[in-house]
C-alpha positions, 0 to 999 in steps of 0.5 A: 492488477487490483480487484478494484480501480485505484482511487485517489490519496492524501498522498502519494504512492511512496512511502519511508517505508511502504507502497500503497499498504500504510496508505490503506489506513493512512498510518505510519507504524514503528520498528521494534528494536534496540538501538546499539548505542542511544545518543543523549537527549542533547540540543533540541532541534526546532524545525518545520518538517521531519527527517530522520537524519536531519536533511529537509529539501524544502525551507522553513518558507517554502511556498507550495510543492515543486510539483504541483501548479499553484495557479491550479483552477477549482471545479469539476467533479473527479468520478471514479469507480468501485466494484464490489459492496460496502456496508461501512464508512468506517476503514480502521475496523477489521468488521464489515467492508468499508466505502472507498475514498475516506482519507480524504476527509483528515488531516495529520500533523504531519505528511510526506511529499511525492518527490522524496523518501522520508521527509515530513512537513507539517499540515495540522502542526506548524512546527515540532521540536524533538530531542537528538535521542527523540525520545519525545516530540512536541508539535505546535499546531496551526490555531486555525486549524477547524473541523469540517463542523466548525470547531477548533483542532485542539490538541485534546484532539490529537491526544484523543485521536491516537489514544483511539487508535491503541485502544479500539484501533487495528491490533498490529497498530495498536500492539506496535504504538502502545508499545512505542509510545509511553505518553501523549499530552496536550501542553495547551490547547494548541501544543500536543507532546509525545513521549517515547519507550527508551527501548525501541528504535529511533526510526518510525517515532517522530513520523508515526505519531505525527502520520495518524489521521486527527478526529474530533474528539467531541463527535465521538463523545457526543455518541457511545456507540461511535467506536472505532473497531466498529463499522458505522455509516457515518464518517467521524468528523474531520478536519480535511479538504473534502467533506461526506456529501452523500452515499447510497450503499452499494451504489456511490460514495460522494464528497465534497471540497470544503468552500471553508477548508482552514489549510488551503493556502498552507505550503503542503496544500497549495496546488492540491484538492482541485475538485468540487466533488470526488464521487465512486460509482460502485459496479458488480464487476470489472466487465460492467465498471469499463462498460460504465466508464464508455457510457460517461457513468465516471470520468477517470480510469487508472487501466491495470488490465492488460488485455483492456489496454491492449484490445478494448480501448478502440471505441468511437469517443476516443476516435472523437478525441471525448476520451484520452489515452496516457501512458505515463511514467511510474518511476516508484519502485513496483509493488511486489504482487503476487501469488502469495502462500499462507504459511500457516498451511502445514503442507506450505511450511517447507520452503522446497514445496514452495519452490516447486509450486512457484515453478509451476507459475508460467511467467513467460507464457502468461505474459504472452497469452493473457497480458499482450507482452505488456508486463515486465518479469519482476523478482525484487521486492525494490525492483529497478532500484539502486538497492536491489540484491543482485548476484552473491552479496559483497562489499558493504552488503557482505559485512552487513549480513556477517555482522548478524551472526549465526542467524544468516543461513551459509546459502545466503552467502554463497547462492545468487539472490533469488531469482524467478524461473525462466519459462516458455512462453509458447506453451503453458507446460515448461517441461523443464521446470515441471520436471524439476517441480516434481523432484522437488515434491518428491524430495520434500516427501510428496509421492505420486499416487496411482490416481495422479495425486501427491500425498505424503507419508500419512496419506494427506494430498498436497492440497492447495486451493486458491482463493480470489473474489468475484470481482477480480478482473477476467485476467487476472482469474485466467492466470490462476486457471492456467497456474491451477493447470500446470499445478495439477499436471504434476500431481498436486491437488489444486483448485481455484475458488471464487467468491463474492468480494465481502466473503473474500474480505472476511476470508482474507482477514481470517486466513482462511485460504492456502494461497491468494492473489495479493497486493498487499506487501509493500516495496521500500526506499527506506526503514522505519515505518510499515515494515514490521507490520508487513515483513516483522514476526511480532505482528505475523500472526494478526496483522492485515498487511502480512497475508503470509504469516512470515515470521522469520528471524532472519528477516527480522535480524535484518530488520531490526539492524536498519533500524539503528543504522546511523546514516543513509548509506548504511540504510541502503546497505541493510534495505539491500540485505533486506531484499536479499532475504526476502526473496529468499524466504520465498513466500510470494510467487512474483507476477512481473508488474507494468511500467507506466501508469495506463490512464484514460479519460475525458477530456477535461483533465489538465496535470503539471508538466512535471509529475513527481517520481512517486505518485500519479496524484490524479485525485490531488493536484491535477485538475479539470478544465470546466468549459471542456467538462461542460461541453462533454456533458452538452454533447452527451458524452459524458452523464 
C-alpha cells in the first residue's frame, strides 16, 4: 500500500540485491568489506554480460528476452496517475519533490533482466572485461549510441556522469562509490575503465558502476547552474527510449518514445518501449485519482487498496467490457512494508519497548475489518522464498552464524526466528497481547500514571507520533487509527499526524518522525548491491532508503560475511542468516502484503503470455492495440 500508484520502470521490480528501492534513483550501491582471501588479477574474462560468479543465462547472440514479444506493435499512449505535487524534475536531489517517470529517459551500460537474480547484460556497452580479483572493469561501448539531442555517448560521458554522482550525488551513494571506486577514465572516445579499492568487497563493483544512469556531459556543461543536488524543471538530456515531451507542474508529466532511439533493435530492447507517450495525471488524493481513472482521465491502474478492490470496482464500463480486471501472479518476494520506528527516538531505542508497540498492531483484525481478508500475514523480509529463516537455525545456516563470534547474541541461537503476534480478528483489543505489551513497558521502566499515561523514571511520557501524508489511501490512514487506538488503551501516549505530501517528504528526509508507514526497505534474492545502504550502519545515519536508522553490528557482521561468500549456496546461507537477524532486531512492524498484482484497465492493452517472475512490466513490454484504443476513445470511454 503505496501513497501513490506505481509508475512503470527500466526495469523490473527485482533487483541482486533490493525491490523497488535501488530502482527509485536507478542505482546499484556497493558492499563494504574485506574479502577473506582476495583471488589474483589472473586470466581476463570478456564476455557480454555480468555475473558474479560467471554463469549468464543468455548467450553472447541472444536475440531479445525470453519474456517479451519481439512482434510487439508500437503506439498508444499509457496514461497513469500520481497524487500529491512536484516542483522538481530532478530525482537524485534530496531537495524539493521530483516529477514521476524520469528513468525513463537514460540509459546504463549495464542492466539486469525480470526473469533472473543477478545477471547483467549490456545496453550502452557492447562488452566488458574485467580481471578474476575485479579489480577493475573496462566497458566497450556501442559507438551508435546518441542522445536524445543527437550527439554521441562517449566515454567522457560515462566518466563525467559517475564523477557527478560522487560528488554532487546522494551522500550515502556518494560516501559508498567514492570509496569503492578509486578511478574512471576514458581509454577513447568509445572505451571507459573502472578502477577499484583493494579493500572493499568483490560484490557490487562491476554491476554499480555498470548500473548508473549516463548524462550528457555536455548539457550540464553548457549551463553552471545544472547541478545535480539541485531541483531544476528541466531534465538532463538522455540517451533512453522516451524523451520530455511536456509537463504542467502539479497537473502532468508527459514523455515521449524517441522515433530515432539508437537501442531499439539491441538484444535488452527488442519487445520494450512499446508506447508513443507515457504521460502521469497528477491528482489531490487517492478518492479523486479512482474517480479520474472511472471517467477515462488515464487508462492504467496497478490496485494496492484493498477495500477498492474489493468493493468499488462494480461500475458500468466493466459491466460493458471498456474496463478489464486482472488478477495476476507476483512471484518476487513482497516488499517488507510496515510500521517502521525511528531508532533515533530515545524512548524507541529499547527493543522490549518495540515489541509491546508491535503487540499493539491487530494484524488479524485489520485484515479482516479494513482489507476484506485479501492480505497475507508476513514476518520475513524474503517472504515465501527458499531462504527464508524458519525455526532455530541449523545446519549450514547454524555454522554460518558461529563462524562470527561473539557478535551474535546467544537467543539468536536458541529462539525461533521472529515471528509476528497472532491476533483476534474480531475485535480490535487482543486482551492477550495488550496484556503482554503492558508488562512488556513495565519491565522496560514505563509506569502507568493515574491519568492513564506511561512515563518513566524522569517524568517523560511514552510519546509515539505517527507521521503519514495526506495523500495516503483512506485504508491505509484507518489502520493507523486503529493501531493509534489499541496503543493508547494501554497507556502510551500516541497520536497520528497528517500532512501534506511535500511537508511529509522533507520530514521524511529529515527524520523528523517517531514512526511512519514505509516502503522503503527492500527484500533480497542475493548480496551485493543496495543493501548496505538499506540495512549497513555506515550509511544509517544520512541514507534515504534506511528510515529506521538501523545500525547493528550484528546485522553488518552478517552483511559483510555474504560479501565475500565464494559461491551461490554460500549466498543463501548467509541471505538466510541475514533475515534471521533482521527480524530480530525488529525495527519495523510487518503489515502482511497481497499476493498478485490487482490490475485494471481499458481494454486496449495486450501482454505476452508468459510474464517473468520479477516484474508486472506494464510500462516496458506490454503494449496497446490501437483499433481498440480508438474506439474506446470514439465511444467516449475513454478521454
Amino acid at each position: 500500500m503505496t501513497a501513490t500508484e506505481p509508475g512503470p520502470a527500466r526495469s523490473g521490480r527485482l533487483r541482486e540485491a533490493v525491490l523497488g528501492v535501488v530502482s527509485a534513483v536507478l542505482l546499484a550501491f556497493p558492499a563494504h568489506a574485506q574479502d577473506a582471501a582476495a583471488p589474483e588479477a589472473g586470466a581476463i574474462t570478456k564476455s557480454h554480460g555480468y555475473s558474479y560468479f560467471g554463469d549468464l543465462t543468455y548467450p553472447a547472440d541472444f536475440e531479445h528476452l525470453a519474456y517479451v514479444n519481439p512482434e510487439a506493435p508500437k503506439g498508444g499512449a499509457l496514461v497513469l496517475a500520481a497524487t500529491g505535487t512536484f516542483d522538481s524534475l530532478n530525482p537524485y536531489s534530496r531537495k524539493g519533490v521530483p516529477g514521476v517517470g524520469t528513468g525513463v529517459l537514460y540509459d546504463s551500460l549495464l542492466e539486469s533482466t525480470d526473469d533472473l537474480v543477478g545477471e547483467y547484460y549490456g545496453v550502452l556497452a557492447e562488452s566488458l572485461e574485467y580481471p578474476e580479483d575485479r579489480s577493475w572493469v573496462i566497458f566497450h561501448m556501442r559507438p551508435e549510441a546518441t542522445f536524445s539531442d543527437g550527439s554521441p555517448v562517449t566515454a567522457e560521458d560515462v566518466v563525467y556522469s559517475h564523477t557527478l554522482f560522487i560528488t554532487q550525488g546522494l551522500p550515502s551513494y556518494a560516501q559508498a562509490v567514492s570509496n569503492m571506486v578509486t578511478g574512471a577514465e576514458a581509454l577513447d572516445e568509445h572505451t571507459v575503465k573502472f578502477t577499484f579499492n583493494p579493500e572493499v568487497s568483490r560484490r557490487g563493483l562491476v554491476e554499480t558502476v555498470g548500473s548508473t544512469p549516463v548524462f550528457s556531459k555536455a548539457w550540464f556543461e553548457a549551463d553552471e547552474s545544472r547541478r545535480l543536488d539541485e531541483p531544476r524543471l528541466e531534465v538532463a538530456v538522455g540517451s533512453g527510449p522516451y524523451e520530455l515531451d511536456h509537463f504542467e507542474v502539479n497537473r502532468r508529466i508527459s514523455y515521449k518514445r524517441r522515433a530515432d532511439y539508437w537501442g531499439a533493435d539491441r538484444p535488452m530492447n527488442v519487445g520494450k518501449f512499446n508506447y508513443d507517450e507515457i504521460r502521469y495525471e497528477y491528482f489531490t488524493d487517492q478518492t479523486a485519482s479512482f474517480e479520474a481513472f472511472k471517467a477515462g482521465e488515464y487508462n492504467f491502474r496497478v490496485e494496492s487498496d484493498p477495500k477498492v478492490w474489493a468493493t468499488s470496482y462494480d461500475f458500468p464500463k466493466i459491466d460493458r467490457g471498456s474496463v478489464v480486471l486482472q488478477s495476476l501472479p507476483d512471484r518476487s518476494p513482497p516488499n517488507p512494508t510496515g510500521f517502521v520506528f525511528n531508532l533515533g527516538r530515545p524512548q524507541l531505542q529499547d527493543k522490549t519497548v518495540r515489541e509491546a508497540i508491535g503487540l499493539a498492531f491487530n494484524f488479524e483484525w485489520t485484515n479482516a475489518s479494513l482489507l476484506y481478508g485479501l492480505y497475507a500475514p508476513r514476518s520475513s523480509f524474503v517472504q515465501g522464498t527458499h531462504i527464508e529463516a524458519k525455526g532455530t537455525p541449523e545446519g549450514a545456516e547454524l555454522a554460518f552464524l558461529k563462524s562470527l563470534g561473539d557478535v551474535v547474541p546467544e537467543e539468536i541461537f536458541t529462539a525461533p526466528a521472529q515471528t509476528s503476534p497472532v491476533s483476534d480478528p474480531e475485535r480490535l483489543s487482543d486482551r492477550r497481547n495488550l496484556r503482554t505489551a503492558s508488562r512488556l513497558l513495565d519491565e522496560a521502566g514505563w509506569a502507568v500514571g493515574d491519568d492513564g499515561i506511561r512515563r518513566n523514571a524522569a517524568g517523560e511520557t511514552l510519546e509515539l507520533n505517527l507521521l503519514l501524508p495526506s495523500n495516503i489511501q483512506p485504508t491505509v490512514e484507518a489502520m493507523h487509527e486503529a493501531f493509534v487506538r489499541n496503543l493508547t488503551s494501554i497507556g502510551v501516549d500516541a497520536t497520528f499526524e497528517k500532512i501534506d505530501p511535500s511537508q511529509y517528504t522533507l520530514r521524511r528526509r529529515e527524520r523528523d518522525y517517531d514512526m511512519l508507514y514505509s516502503t522503503r526497505y527492500g527484500a533480497f534474492l542475493s548480496t551485493g548491491g543496495g543493501l548496505t545502504q538499506m540495512y549497513g550502519s555506515k550509511e544509517a545515519e544520512f541514507s534515504l532508503f534506511n528510515p529506521a536508522g538501523l545500525a547493528s553490528p550484528l546485522v553488518d557482521a552478517v552483511l559483510e560475511a555474504s560479501f565475500v561468500a565464494q559461491s551461490q549456496e554460500e549466498t543463501e546461507v548467509a541471505l538466510m542468516a541475514l533475515d534471521r537477524v533482521l527480524r530480530y532486531e525488529y525495527f519495523i512492524i510487518p503489515d502482511g502484503y497481497i499476493a498478485d498484482y490487482w490490475v485494471a484497465h481499458y481494454d486496449m492493452f495486450e501482454h505476452p503470455e508468459n510474464l517473468p517472475p520479477f516484474a508486472l512490466g506494464y510500462g516496458t513490454y506490454w503494449w496497446i492495440d490501437t483499433e481498440k484504443e480508438q474506439a474506446l476513445r470514439e465511444s467516449g470511454a475513454l478521454n
